[in-house]
C-alpha positions as CSV (number, residue, x, y, z in Angstrom):
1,X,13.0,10.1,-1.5
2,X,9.4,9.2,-0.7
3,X,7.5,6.2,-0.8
4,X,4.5,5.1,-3.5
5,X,1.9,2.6,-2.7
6,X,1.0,3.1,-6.7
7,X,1.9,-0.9,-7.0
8,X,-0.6,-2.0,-4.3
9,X,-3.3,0.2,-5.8
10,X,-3.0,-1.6,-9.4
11,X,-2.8,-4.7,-7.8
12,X,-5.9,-4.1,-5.9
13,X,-7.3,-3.0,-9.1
14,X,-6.3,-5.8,-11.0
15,X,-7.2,-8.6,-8.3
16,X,-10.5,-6.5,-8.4
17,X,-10.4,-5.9,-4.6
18,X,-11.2,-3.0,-2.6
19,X,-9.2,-1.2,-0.1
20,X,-12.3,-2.3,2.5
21,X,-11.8,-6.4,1.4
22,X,-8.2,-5.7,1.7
23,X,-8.3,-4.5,5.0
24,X,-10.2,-7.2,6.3
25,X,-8.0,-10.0,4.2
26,X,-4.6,-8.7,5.7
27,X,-6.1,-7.7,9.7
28,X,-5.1,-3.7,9.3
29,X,-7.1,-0.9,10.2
30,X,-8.8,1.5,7.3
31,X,-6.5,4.3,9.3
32,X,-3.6,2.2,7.8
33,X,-4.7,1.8,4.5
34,X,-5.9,5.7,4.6
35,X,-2.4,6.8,5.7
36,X,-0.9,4.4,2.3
37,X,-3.3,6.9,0.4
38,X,-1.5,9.9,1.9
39,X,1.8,8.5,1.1
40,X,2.7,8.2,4.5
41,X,5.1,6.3,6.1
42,X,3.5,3.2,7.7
43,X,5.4,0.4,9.9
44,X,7.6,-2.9,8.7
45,X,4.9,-5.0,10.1
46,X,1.7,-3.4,8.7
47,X,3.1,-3.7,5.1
48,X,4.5,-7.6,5.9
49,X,0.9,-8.0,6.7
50,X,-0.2,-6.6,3.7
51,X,1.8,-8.3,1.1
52,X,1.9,-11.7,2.9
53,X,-2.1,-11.7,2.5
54,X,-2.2,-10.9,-1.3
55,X,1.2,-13.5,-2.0
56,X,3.7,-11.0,-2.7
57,X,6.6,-9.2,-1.7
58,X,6.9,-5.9,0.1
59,X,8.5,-4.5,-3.3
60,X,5.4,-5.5,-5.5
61,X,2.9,-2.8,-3.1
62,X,5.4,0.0,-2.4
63,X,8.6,1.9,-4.4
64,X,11.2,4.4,-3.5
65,X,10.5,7.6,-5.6
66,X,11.4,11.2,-5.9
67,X,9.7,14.1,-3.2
68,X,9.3,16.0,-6.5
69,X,7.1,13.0,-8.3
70,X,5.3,11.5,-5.0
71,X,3.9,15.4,-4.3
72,X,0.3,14.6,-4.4
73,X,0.1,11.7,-6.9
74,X,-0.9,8.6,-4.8
């Protein structure tokens, strides 16, 4: 299994915020958010950061999906 950060990118989308504002919103680097765009595996506390400053839970920005669907399709 791998992990999508799909949900955060909508959200972002919808919310109309970029991955900059976000950054600056939650207090994480651009190397974190940059490493979400990799689908890389990122630490509890970044992503608690993350979804406490946009309101939501952990489960709304990331999911648990297939190796064979997360292959390149951040």
């Amino acid at each position: 299994m791998a992990i999508s950060y799909k949900k955060l990118w909508k959200l972002l989308i919808d919310r109309d915020l970029t991955k900059r504002e976000l950054c600056k919103i939650a207090g994480v680097s651009t190397a974190a958010i940059a490493k979400m765009g990799k689908g890389e595996n990122m630490n509890t506390g970044t992503l608690l950061k993350i979804s406490n400053s946009l309101g939501v839970n952990v489960t709304d920005i990331m999911e648990s999906v297939p190796e064979s669907e997360a292959k390149g399709k951040q």
